[in-house]
C-alpha positions as protocol buffer text, in pm:
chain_id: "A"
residue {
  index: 1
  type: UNK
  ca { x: 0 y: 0 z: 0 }
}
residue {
  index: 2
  type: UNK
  ca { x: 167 y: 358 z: -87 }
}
residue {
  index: 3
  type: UNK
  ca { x: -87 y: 586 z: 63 }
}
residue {
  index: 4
  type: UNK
  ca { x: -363 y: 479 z: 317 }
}
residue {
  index: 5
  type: UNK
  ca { x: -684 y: 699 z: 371 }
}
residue {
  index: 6
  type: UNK
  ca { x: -715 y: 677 z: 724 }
}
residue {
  index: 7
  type: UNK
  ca { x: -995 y: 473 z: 816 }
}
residue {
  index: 8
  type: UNK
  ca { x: -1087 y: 343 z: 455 }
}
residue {
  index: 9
  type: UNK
  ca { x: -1004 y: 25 z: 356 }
}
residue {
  index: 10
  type: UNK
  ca { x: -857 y: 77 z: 26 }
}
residue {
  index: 11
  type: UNK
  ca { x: -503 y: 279 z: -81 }
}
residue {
  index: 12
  type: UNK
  ca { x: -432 y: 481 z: -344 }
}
residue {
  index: 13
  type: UNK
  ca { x: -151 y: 676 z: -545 }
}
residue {
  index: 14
  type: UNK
  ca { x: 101 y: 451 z: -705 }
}
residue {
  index: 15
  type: UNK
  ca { x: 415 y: 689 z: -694 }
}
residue {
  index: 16
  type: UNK
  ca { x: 786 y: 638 z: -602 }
}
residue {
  index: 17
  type: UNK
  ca { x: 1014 y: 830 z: -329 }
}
residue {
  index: 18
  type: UNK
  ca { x: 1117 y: 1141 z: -525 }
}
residue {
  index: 19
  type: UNK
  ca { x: 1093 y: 1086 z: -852 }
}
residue {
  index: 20
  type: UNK
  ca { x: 1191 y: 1387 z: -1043 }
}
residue {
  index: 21
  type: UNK
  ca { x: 1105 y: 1203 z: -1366 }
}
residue {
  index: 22
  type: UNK
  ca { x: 817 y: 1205 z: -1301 }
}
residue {
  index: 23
  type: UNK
  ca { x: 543 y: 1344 z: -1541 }
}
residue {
  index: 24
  type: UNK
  ca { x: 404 y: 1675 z: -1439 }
}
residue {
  index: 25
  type: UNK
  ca { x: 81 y: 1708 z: -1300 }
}
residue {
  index: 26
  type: UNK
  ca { x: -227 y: 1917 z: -1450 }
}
residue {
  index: 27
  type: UNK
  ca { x: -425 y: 1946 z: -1202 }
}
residue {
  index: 28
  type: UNK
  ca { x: -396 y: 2298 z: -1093 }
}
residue {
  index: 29
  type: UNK
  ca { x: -424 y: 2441 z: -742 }
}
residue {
  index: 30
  type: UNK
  ca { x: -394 y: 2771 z: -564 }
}
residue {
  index: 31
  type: UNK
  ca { x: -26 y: 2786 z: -369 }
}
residue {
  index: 32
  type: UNK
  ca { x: -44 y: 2497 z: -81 }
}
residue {
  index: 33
  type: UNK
  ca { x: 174 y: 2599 z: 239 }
}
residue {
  index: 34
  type: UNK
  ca { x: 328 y: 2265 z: 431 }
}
residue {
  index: 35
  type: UNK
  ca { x: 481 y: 2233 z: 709 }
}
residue {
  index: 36
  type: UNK
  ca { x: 714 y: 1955 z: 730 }
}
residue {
  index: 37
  type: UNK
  ca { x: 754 y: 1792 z: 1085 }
}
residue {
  index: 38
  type: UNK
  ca { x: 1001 y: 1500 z: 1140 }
}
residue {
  index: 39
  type: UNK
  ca { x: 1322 y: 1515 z: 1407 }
}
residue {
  index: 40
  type: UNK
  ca { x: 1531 y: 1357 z: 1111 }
}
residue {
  index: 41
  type: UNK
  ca { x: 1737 y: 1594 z: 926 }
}
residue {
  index: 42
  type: UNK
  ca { x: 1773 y: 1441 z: 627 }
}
residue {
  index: 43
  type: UNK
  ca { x: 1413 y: 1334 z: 600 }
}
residue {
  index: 44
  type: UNK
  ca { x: 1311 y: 1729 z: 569 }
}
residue {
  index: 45
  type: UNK
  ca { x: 1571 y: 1816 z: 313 }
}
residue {
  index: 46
  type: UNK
  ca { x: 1404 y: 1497 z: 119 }
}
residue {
  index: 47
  type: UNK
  ca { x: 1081 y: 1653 z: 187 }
}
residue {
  index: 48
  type: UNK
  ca { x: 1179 y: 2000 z: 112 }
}
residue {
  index: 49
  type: UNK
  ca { x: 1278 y: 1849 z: -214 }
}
residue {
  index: 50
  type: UNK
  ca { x: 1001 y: 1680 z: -256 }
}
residue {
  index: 51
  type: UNK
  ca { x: 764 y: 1976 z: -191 }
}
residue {
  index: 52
  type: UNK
  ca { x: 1003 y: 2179 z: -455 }
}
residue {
  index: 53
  type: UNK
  ca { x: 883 y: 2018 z: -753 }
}
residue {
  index: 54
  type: UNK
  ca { x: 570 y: 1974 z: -605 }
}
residue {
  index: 55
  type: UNK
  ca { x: 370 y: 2219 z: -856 }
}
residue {
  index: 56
  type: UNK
  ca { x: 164 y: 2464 z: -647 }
}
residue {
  index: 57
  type: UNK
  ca { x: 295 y: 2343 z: -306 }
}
residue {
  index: 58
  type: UNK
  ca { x: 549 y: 2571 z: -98 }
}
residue {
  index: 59
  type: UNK
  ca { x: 709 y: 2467 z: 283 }
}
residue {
  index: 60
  type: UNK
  ca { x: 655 y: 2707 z: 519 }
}
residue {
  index: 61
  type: UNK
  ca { x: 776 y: 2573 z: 790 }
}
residue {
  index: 62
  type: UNK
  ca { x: 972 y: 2282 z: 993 }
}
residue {
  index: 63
  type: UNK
  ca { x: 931 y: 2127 z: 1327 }
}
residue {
  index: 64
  type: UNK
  ca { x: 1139 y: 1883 z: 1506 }
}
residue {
  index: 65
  type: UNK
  ca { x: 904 y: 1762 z: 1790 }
}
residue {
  index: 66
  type: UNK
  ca { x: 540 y: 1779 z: 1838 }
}
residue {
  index: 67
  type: UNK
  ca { x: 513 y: 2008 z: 2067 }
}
residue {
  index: 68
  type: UNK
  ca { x: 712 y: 2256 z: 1779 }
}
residue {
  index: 69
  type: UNK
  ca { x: 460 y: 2113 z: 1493 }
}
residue {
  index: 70
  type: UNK
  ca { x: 156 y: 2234 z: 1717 }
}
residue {
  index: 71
  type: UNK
  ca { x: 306 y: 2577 z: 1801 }
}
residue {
  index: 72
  type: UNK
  ca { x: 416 y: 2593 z: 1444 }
}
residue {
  index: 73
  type: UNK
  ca { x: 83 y: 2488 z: 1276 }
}
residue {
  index: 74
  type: UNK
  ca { x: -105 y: 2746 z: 1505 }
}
residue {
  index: 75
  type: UNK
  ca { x: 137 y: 3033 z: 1384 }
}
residue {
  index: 76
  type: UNK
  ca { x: 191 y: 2948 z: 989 }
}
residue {
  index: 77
  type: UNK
  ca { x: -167 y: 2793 z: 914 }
}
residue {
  index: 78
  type: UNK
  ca { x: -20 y: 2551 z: 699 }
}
residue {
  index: 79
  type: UNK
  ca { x: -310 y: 2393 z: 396 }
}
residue {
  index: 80
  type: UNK
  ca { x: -87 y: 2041 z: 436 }
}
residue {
  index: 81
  type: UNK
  ca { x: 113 y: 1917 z: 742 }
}
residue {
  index: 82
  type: UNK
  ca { x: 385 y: 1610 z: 700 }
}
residue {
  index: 83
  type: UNK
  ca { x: 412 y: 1453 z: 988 }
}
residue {
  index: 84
  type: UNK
  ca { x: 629 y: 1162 z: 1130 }
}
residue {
  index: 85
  type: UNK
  ca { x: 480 y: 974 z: 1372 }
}
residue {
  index: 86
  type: UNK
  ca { x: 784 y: 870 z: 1601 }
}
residue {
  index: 87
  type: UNK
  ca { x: 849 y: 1247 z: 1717 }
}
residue {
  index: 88
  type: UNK
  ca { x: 1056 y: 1367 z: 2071 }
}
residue {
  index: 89
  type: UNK
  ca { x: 810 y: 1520 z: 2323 }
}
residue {
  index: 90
  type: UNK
  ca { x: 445 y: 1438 z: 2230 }
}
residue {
  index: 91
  type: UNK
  ca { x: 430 y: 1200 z: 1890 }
}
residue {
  index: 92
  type: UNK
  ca { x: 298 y: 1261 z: 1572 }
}
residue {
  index: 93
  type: UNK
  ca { x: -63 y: 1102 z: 1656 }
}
residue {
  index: 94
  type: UNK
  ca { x: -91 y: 1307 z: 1923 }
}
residue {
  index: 95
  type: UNK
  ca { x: 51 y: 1651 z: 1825 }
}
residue {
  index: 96
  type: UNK
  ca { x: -186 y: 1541 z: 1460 }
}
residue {
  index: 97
  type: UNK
  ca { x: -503 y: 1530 z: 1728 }
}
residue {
  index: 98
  type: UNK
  ca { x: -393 y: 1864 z: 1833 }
}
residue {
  index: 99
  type: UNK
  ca { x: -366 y: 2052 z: 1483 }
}
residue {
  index: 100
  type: UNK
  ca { x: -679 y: 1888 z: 1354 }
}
residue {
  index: 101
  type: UNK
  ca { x: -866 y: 2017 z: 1669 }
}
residue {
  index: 102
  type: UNK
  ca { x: -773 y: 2340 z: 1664 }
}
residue {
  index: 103
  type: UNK
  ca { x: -782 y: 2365 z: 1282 }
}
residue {
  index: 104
  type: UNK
  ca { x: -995 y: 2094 z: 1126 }
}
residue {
  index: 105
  type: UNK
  ca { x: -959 y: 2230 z: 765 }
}
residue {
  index: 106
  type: UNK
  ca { x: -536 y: 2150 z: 815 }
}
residue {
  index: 107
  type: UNK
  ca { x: -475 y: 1818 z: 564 }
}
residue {
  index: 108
  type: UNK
  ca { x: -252 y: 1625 z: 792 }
}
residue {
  index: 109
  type: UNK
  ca { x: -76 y: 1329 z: 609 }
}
residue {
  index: 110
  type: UNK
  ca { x: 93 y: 1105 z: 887 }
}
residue {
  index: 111
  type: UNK
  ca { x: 477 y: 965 z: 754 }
}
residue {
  index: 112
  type: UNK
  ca { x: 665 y: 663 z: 894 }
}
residue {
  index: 113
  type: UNK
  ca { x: 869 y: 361 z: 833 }
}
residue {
  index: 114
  type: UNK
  ca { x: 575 y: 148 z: 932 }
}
residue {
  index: 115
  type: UNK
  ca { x: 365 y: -109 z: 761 }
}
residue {
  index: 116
  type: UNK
  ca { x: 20 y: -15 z: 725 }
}
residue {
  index: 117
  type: UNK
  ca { x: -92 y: -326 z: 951 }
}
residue {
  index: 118
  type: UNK
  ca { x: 178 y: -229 z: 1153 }
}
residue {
  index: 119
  type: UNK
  ca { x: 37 y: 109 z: 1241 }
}
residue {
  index: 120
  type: UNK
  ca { x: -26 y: 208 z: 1624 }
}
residue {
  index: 121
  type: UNK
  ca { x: -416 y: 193 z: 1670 }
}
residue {
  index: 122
  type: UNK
  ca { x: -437 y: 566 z: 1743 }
}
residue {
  index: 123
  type: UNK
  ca { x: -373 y: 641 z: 1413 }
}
residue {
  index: 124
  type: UNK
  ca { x: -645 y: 620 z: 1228 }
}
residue {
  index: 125
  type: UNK
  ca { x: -926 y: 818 z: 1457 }
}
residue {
  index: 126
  type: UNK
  ca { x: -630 y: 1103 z: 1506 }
}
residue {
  index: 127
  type: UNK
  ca { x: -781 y: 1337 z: 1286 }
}
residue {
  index: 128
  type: UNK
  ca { x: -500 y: 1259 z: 968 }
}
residue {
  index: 129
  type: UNK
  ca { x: -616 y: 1268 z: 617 }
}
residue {
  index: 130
  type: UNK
  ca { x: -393 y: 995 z: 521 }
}
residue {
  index: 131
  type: UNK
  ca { x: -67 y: 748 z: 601 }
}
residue {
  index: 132
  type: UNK
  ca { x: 222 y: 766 z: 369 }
}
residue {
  index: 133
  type: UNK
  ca { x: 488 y: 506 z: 422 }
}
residue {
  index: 134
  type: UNK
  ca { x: 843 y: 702 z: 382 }
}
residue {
  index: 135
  type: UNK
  ca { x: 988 y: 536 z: 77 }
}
residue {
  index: 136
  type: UNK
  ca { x: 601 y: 565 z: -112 }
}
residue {
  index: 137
  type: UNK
  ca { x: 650 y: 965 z: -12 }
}
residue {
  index: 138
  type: UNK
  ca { x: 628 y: 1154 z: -340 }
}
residue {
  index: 139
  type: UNK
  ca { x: 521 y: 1477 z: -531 }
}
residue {
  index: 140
  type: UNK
  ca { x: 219 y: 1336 z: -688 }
}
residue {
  index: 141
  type: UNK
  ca { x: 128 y: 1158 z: -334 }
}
residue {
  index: 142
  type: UNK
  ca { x: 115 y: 1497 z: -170 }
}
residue {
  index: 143
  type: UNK
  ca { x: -57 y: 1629 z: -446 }
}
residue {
  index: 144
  type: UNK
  ca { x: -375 y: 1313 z: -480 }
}
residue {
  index: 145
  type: UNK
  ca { x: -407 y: 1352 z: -58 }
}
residue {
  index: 146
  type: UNK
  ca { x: -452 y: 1714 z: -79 }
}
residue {
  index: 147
  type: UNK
  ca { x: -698 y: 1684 z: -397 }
}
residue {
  index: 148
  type: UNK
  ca { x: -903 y: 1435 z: -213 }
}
residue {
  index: 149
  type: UNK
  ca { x: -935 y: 1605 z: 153 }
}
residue {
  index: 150
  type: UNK
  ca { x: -873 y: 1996 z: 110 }
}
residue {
  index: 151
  type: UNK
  ca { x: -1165 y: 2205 z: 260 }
}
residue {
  index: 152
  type: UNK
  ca { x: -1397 y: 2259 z: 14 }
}
């Protein structure tokens, strides 16, 4: 599975890590801000990369701990928040439960090494739009989750 809809029983997008390759996209959109949250360095400089030839999509921001992704999602408003889920201080799930009550209309899209079986059970009723596993992470991925669970 590449990305899980939280909750549904069926994935979707069929996309590779960061393939610049890839074909471009026509869907248009209005500029997306992100705000990429993961205590790995070089996870956010691939996702800054990632989010770079993502057309219409523009980071914002970076946090290294949940407690940082909640502060920093209240300040910057992002449309799209990446989020790992093993995070210092509170974890993804929980600092994900936090944007999505304050902001409901934020598209979070949880990230991790894990299976989707292997997920932790709080996962799916966190409030995420989605679960991307790490190496399925891609432009077009970002771009189908958004499509499918922006605010209307």
């Amino acid at each position: 599975m590449h990305a899980l809809t939280i909750g549904a029983p069926s994935a979707h997008c069929h996309h590779a890590w960061v393939n610049l390759e890839e074909a471009p996209i026509d869907t248009p959109v209005d500029t997306v801000s992100v705000l990429i949250v993961d205590d790995q360095a070089p996870f956010r400089a691939a996702a800054r990369t990632v989010i770079k030839v993502a057309p219409g999509f523009e980071v914002v921001g970076e946090a290294e701990s949940g407690e940082d992704a909640v502060a920093q999602a209240e300040a910057l408003q992002p449309g799209v928040v990446l989020m790992d889920i093993n995070l210092p201080g509170i974890n993804g799930i929980e600092a994900t439960r936090q944007i999505t009550a304050a902001r409901p209309d934020a598209v979070v899209i949880l990230l991790s090494t894990y299976g989707a079986d292997d997920l932790p059970a709080d996962a799916k009723d966190c409030g995420a739009a989605a679960y991307v596993h790490k190496e399925d992470f891609g432009p077009s991925v970002v771009r189908d989750v958004w499509l499918e669970h922006r605010p209307a």
